[in-house]
N, CA, C and O atoms as CSV, one atom per row, in Angstrom:
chain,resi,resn,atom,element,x,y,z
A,1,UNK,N,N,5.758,-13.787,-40.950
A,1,UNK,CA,C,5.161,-13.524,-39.649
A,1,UNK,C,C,6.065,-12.625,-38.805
A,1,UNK,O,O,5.545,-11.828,-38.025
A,2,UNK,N,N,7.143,-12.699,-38.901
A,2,UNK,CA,C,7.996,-12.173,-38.166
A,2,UNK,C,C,8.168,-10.623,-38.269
A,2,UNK,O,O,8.459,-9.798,-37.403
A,3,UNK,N,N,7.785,-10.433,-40.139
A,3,UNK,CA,C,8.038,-9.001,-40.521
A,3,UNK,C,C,6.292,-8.067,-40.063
A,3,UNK,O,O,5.898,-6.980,-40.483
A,4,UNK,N,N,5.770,-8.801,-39.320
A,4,UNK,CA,C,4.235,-8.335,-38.771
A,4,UNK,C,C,4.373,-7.923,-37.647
A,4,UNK,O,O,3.992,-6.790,-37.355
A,5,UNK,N,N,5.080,-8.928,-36.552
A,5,UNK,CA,C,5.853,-8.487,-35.191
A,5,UNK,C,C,6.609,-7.626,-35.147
A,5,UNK,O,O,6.097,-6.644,-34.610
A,6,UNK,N,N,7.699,-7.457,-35.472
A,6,UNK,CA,C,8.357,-6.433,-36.346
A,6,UNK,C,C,7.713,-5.035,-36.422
A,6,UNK,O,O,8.092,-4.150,-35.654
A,7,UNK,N,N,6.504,-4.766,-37.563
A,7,UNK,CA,C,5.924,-3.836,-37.596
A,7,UNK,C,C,5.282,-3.229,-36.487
A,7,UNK,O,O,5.296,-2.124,-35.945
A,8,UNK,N,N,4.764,-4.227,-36.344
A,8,UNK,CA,C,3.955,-4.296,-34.483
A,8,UNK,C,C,4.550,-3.228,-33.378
A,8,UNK,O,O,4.206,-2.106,-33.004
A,9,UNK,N,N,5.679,-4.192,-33.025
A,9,UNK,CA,C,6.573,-3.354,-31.955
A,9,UNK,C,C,6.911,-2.543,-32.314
A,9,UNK,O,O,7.353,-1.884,-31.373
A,10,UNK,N,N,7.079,-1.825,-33.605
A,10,UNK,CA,C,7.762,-0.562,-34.093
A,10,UNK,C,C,6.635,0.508,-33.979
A,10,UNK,O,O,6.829,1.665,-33.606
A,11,UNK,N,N,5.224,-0.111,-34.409
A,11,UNK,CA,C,4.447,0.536,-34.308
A,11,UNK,C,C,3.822,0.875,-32.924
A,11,UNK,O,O,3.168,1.888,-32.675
A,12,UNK,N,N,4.067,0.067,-32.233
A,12,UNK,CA,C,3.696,0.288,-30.522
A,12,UNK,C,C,4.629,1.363,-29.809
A,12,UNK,O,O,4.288,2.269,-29.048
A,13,UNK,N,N,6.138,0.952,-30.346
A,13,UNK,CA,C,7.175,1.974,-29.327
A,13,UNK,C,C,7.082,3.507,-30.294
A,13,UNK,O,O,7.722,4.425,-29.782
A,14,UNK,N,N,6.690,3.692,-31.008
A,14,UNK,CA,C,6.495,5.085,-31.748
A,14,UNK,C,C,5.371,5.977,-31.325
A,14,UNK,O,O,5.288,7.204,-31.267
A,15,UNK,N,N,4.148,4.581,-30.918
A,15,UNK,CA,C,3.172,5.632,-30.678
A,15,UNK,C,C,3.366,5.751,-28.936
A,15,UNK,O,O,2.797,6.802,-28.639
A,16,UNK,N,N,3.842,5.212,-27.866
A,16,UNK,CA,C,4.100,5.100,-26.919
A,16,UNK,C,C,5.571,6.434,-26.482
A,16,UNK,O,O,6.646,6.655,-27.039
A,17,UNK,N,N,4.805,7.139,-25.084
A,17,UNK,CA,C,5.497,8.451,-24.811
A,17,UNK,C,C,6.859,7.776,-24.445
A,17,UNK,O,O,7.198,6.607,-24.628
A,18,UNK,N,N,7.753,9.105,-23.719
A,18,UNK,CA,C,8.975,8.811,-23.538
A,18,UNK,C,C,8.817,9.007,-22.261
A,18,UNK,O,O,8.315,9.970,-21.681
A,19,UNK,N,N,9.297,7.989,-21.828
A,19,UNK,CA,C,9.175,8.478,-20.194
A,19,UNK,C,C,9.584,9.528,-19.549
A,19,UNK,O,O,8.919,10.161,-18.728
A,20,UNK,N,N,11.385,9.892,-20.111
A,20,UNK,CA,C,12.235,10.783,-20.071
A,20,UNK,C,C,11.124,11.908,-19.894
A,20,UNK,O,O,10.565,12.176,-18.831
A,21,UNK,N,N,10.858,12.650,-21.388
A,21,UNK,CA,C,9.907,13.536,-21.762
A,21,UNK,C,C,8.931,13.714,-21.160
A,21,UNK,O,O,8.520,14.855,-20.948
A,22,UNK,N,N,8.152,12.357,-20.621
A,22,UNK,CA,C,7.022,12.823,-19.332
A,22,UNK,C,C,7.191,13.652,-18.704
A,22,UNK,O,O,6.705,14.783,-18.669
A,23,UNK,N,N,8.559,12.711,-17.631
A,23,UNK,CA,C,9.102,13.197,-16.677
A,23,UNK,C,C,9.145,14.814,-16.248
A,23,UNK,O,O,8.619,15.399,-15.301
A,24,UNK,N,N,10.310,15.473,-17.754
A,24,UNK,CA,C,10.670,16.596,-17.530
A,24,UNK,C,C,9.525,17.417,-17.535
A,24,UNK,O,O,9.531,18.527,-17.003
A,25,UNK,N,N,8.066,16.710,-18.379
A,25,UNK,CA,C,7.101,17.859,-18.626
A,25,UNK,C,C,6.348,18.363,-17.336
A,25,UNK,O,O,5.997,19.416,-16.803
A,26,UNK,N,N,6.301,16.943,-17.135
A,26,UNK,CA,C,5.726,16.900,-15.380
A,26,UNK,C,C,6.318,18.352,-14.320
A,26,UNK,O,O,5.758,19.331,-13.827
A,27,UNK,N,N,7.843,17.775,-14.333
A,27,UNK,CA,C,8.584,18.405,-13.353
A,27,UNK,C,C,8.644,19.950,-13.620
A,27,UNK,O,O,8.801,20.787,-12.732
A,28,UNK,N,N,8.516,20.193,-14.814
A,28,UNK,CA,C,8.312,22.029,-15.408
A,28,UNK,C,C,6.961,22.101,-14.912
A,28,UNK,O,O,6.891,22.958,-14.030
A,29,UNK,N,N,5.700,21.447,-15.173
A,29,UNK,CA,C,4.349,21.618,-14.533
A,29,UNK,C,C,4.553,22.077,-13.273
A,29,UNK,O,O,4.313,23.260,-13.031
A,30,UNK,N,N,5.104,21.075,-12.109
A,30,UNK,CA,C,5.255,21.342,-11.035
A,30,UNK,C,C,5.822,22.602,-10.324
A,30,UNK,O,O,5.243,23.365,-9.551
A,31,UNK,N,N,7.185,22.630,-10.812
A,31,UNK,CA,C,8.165,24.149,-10.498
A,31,UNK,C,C,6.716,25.446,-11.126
A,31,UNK,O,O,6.104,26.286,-10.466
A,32,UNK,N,N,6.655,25.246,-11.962
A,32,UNK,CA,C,5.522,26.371,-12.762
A,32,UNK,C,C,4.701,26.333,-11.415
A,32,UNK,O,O,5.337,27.175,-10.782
A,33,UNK,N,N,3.683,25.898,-10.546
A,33,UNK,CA,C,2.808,25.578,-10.243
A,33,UNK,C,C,2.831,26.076,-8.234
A,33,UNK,O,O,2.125,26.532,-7.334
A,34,UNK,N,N,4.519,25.430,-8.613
A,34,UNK,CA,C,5.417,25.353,-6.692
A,34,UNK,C,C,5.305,27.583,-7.209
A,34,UNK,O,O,4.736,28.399,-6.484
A,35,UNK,N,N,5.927,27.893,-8.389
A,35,UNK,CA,C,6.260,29.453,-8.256
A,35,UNK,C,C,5.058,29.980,-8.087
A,35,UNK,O,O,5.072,30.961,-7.344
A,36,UNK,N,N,3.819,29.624,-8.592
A,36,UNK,CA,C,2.885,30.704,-8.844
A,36,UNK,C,C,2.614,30.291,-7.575
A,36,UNK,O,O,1.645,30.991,-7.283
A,37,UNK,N,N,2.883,29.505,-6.503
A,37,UNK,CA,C,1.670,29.040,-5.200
A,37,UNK,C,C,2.635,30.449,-4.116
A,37,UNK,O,O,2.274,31.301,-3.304
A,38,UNK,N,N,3.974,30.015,-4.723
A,38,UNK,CA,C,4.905,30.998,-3.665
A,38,UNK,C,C,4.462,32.415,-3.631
A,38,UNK,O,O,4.237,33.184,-2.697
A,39,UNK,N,N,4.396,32.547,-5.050
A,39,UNK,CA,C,3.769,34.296,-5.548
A,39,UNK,C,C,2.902,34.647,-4.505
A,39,UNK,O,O,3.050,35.383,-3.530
A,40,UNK,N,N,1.763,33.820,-4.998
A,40,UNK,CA,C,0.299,33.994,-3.971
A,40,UNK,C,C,0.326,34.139,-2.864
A,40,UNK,O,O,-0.392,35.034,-2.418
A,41,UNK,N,N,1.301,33.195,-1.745
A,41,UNK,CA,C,1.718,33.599,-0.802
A,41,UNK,C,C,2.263,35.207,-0.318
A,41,UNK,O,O,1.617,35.811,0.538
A,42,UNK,N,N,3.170,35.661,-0.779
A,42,UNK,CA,C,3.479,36.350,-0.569
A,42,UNK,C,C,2.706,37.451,-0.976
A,42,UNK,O,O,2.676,38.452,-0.260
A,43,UNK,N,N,2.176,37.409,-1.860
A,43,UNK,CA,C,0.588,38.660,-1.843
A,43,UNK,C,C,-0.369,38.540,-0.973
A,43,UNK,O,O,-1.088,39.507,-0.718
A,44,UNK,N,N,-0.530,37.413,-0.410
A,44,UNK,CA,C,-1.548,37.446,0.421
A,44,UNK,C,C,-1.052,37.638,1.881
A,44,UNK,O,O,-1.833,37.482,2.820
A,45,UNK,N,N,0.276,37.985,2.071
A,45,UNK,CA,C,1.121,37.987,3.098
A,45,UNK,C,C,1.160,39.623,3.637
A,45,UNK,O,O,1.371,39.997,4.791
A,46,UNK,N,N,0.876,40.513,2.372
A,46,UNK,CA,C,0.883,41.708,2.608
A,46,UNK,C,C,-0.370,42.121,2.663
A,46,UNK,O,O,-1.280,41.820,1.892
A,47,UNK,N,N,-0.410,42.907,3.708
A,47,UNK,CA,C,-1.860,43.942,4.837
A,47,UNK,C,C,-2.430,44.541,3.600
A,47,UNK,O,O,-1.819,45.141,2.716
A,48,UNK,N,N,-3.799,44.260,3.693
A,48,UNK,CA,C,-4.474,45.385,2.795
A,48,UNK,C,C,-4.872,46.638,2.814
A,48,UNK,O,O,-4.761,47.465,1.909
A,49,UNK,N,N,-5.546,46.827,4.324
A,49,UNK,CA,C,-4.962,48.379,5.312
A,49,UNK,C,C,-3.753,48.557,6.313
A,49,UNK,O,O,-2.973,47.968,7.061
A,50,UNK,N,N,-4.094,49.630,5.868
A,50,UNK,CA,C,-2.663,50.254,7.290
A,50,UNK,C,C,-2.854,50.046,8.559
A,50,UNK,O,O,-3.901,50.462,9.056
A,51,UNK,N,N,-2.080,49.491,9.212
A,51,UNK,CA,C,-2.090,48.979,10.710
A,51,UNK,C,C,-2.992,49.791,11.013
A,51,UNK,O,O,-3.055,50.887,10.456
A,52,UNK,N,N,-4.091,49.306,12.203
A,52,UNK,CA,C,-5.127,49.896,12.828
A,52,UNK,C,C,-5.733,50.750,12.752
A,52,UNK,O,O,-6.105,51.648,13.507
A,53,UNK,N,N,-5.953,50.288,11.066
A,53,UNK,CA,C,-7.371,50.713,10.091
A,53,UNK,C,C,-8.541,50.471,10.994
A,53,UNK,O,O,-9.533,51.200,11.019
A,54,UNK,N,N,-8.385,49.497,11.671
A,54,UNK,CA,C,-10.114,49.257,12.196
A,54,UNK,C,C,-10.635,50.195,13.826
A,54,UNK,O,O,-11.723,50.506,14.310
A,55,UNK,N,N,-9.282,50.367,14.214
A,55,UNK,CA,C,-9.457,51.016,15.358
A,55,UNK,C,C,-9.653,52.530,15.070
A,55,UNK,O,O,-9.959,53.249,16.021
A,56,UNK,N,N,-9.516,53.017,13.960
A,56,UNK,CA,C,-9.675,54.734,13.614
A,56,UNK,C,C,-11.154,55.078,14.418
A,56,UNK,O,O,-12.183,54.403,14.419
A,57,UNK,N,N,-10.869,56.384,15.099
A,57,UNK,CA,C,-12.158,56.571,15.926
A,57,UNK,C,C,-13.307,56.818,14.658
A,57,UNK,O,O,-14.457,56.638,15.059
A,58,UNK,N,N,-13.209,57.181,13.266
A,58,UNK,CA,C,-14.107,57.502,12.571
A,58,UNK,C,C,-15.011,56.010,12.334
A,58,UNK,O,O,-16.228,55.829,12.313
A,59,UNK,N,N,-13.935,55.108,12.179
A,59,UNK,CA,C,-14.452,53.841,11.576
A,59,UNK,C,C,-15.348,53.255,12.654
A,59,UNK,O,O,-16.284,52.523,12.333
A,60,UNK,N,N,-14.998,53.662,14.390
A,60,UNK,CA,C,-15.742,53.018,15.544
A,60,UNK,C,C,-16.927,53.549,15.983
A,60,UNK,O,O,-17.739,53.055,16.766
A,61,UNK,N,N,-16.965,55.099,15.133
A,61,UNK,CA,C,-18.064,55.735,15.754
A,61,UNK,C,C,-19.241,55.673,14.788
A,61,UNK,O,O,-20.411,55.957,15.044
A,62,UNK,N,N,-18.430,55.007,12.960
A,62,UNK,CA,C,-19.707,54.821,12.468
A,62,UNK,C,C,-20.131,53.235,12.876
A,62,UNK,O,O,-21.103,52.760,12.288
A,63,UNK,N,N,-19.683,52.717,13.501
A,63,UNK,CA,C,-20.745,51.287,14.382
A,63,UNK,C,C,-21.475,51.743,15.068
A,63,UNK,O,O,-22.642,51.437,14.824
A,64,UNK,N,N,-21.295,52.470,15.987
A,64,UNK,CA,C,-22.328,53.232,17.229
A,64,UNK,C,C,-22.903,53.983,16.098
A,64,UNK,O,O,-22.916,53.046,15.300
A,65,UNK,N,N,-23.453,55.108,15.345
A,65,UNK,CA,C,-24.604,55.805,14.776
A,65,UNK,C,C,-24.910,54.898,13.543
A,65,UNK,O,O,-26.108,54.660,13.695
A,66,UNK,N,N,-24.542,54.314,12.508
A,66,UNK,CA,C,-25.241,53.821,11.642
A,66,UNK,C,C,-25.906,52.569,12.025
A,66,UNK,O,O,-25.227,51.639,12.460
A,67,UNK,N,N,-26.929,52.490,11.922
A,67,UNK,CA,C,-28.567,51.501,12.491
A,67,UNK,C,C,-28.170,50.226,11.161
A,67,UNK,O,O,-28.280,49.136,11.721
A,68,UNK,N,N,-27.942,50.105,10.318
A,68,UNK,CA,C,-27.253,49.324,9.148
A,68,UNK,C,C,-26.383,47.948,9.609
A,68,UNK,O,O,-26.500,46.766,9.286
A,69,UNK,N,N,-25.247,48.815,10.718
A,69,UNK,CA,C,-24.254,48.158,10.296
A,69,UNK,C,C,-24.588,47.889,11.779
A,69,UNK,O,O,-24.699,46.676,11.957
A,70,UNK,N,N,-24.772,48.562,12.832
A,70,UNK,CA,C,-25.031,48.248,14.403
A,70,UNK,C,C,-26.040,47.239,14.681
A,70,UNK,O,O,-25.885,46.506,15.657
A,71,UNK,N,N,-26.695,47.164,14.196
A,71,UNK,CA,C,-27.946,45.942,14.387
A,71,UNK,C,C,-27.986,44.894,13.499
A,71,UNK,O,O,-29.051,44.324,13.265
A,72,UNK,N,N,-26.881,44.550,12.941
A,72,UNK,CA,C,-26.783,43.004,11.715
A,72,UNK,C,C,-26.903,42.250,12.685
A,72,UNK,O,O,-26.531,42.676,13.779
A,73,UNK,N,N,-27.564,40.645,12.558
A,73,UNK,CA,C,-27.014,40.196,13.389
A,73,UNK,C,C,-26.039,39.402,13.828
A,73,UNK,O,O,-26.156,38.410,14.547
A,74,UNK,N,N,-25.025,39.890,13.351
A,74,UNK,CA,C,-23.693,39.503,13.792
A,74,UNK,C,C,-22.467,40.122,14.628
A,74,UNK,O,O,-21.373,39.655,14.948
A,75,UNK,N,N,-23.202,41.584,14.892
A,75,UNK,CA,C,-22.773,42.652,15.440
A,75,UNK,C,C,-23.788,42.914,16.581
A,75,UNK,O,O,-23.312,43.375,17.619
A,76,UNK,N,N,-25.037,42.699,16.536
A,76,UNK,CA,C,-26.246,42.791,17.755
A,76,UNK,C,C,-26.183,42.179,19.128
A,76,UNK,O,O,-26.572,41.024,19.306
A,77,UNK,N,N,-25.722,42.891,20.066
A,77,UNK,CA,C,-25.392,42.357,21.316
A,77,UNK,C,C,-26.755,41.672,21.449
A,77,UNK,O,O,-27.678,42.453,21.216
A,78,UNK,N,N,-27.150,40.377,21.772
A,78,UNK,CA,C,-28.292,39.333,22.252
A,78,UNK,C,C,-28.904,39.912,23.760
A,78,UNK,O,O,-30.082,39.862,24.112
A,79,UNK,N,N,-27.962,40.368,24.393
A,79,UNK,CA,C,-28.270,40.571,25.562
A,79,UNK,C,C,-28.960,42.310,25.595
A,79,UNK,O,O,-29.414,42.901,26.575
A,80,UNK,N,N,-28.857,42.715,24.434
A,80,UNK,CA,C,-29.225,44.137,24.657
A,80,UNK,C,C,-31.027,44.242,24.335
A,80,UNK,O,O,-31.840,45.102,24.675
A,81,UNK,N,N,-31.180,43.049,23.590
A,81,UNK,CA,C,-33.002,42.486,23.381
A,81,UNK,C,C,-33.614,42.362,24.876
A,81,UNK,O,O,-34.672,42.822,25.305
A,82,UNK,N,N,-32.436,41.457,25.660
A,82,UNK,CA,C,-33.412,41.268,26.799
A,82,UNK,C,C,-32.864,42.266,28.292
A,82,UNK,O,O,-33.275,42.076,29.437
A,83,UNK,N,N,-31.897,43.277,27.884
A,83,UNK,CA,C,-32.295,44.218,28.638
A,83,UNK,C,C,-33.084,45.063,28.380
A,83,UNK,O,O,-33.551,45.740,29.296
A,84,UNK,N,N,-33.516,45.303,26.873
A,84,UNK,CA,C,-34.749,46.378,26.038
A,84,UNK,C,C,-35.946,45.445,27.112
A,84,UNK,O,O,-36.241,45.948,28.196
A,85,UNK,N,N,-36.434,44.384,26.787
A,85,UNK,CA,C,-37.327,43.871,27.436
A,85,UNK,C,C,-37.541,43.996,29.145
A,85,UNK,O,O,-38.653,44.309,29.570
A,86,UNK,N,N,-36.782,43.818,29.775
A,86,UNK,CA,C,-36.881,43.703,31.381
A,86,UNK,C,C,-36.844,45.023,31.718
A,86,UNK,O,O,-37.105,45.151,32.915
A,87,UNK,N,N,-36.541,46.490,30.942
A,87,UNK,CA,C,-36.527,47.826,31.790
A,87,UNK,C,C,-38.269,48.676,31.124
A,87,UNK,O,O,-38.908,49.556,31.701
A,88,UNK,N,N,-38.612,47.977,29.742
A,88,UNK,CA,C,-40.007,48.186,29.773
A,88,UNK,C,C,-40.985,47.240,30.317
A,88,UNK,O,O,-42.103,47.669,30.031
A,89,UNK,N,N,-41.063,46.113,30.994
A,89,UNK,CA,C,-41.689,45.626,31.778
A,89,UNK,C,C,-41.645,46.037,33.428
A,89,UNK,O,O,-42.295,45.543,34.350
A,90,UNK,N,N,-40.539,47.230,33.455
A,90,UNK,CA,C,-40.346,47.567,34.737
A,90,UNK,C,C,-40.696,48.998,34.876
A,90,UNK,O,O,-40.994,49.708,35.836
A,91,UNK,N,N,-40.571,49.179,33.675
A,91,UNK,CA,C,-41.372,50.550,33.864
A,91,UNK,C,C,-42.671,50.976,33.427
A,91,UNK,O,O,-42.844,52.180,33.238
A,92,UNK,N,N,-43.543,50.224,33.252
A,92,UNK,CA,C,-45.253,49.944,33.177
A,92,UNK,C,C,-45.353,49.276,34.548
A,92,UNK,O,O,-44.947,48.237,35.069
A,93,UNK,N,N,-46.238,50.577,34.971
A,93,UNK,CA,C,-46.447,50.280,36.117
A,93,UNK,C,C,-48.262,49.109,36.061
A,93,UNK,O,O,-49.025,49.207,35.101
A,94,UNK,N,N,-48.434,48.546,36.771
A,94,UNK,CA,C,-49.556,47.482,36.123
A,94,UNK,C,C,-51.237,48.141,36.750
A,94,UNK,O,O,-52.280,47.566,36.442
């Protein structure tokens, strides 16, 4: 009976990890994981245009003429509907 126990535990601690070995695999996962997050940072840290790309008079004047990009509505002044409205109700005479 004894040489069954024996087998047992031998056979349990063999198939059972090393903690050690966890450990270190873990901790290389991590560093691997801490570098690539740092990387990313720092790419995403650098400008994708050149300082006051958006202010170029070319880039401001195609908002004012292109009908596309001037009337989305996320760019559509709300208030410019209901001044369109109140200066043709004011100018039909009744």
């Amino acid at each position: 009976m004894g040489f069954i126990m024996e087998f047992a535990e031998n056979l349990v601690l063999r198939l059972m990890e090393d903690p050690q070995e966890r450990d270190r695999k873990f901790r290389e996962h991590v560093y691997a994981v801490k570098d690539q997050c740092k990387k990313t940072k720092e790419m995403w840290s650098l400008p994708i245009r050149p300082y006051g790309f958006w202010t170029f008079e070319r880039h401001n004047s195609q908002m004012a003429w292109d009908a596309q990009i001037s009337q989305v509505p996320g760019r559509r002044d709300p208030y410019d509907d209901l001044l369109e409205d109140k200066t043709t109700k004011l100018g039909k005479s009744p």
